[in-house]
N, C-alpha and C positions, 0 to 999 in steps of 0.2 A: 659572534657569540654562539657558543653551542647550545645552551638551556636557555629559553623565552620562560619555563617556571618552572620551581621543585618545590616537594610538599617535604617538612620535614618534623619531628615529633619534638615535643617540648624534652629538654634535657638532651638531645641526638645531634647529630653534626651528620653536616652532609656536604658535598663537594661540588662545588661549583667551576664550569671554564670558561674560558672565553681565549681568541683568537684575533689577530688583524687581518686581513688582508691588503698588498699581497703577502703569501706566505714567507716574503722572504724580507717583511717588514722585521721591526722591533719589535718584539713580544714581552711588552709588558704593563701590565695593566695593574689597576688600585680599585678593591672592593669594597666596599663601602655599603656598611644596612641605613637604610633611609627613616626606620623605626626601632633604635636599640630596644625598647619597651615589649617587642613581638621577638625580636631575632638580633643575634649578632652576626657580623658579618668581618672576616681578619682575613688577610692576604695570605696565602700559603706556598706559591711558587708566584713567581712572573705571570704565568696564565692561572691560577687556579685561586679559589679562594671557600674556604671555609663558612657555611652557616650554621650558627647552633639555637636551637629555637628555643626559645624563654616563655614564650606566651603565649596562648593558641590566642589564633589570629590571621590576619593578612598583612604584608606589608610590601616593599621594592627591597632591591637591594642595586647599588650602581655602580657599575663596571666602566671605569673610565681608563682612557689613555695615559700613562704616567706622562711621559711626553708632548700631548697635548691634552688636556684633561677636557677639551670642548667636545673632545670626539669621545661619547660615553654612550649607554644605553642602561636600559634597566631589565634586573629579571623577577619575578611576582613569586613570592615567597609565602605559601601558604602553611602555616605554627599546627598541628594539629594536636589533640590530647595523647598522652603515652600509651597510653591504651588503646586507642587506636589502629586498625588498620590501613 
């Protein structure tokens, strides 16, 4: 996984990746928000996946293996206000 967490602002999309190794594995993973209610979370390439934040808040979002979905992790998704810094 490249990002362990991104902060992103209510109404903003931000880009998320992830990787297998080895590098010369299948590269393709399914994103997934663990809290639609804070963020959404939509696949955008085989490694990449889109967040767009709804709510300020905290949530997961989980990046699993399309091919074996056992092998997955999560990355901590902090919603902040638009106004914000």
């Amino acid at each position: 996984m490249d990002e362990t967490s991104v902060t992103v602002k209510v109404g903003e999309t931000v880009e998320i990746s992830a990787s297998v190794l080895p590098a010369n594995a299948t590269q393709d993973m399914k994103f997934t928000s663990l809290d639609t209610s804070k963020a959404t979370v939509e696949n955008a390439s085989a490694t990449t996946g889109n967040v767009t934040g709804v709510e300020e808040g905290s949530m997961l979002a989980e990046v699993a293996v399309t091919a074996r979905p056992e092998i997955k992790t999560t990355i901590a998704v902090e919603v902040i206000s638009a106004e914000q810094e």
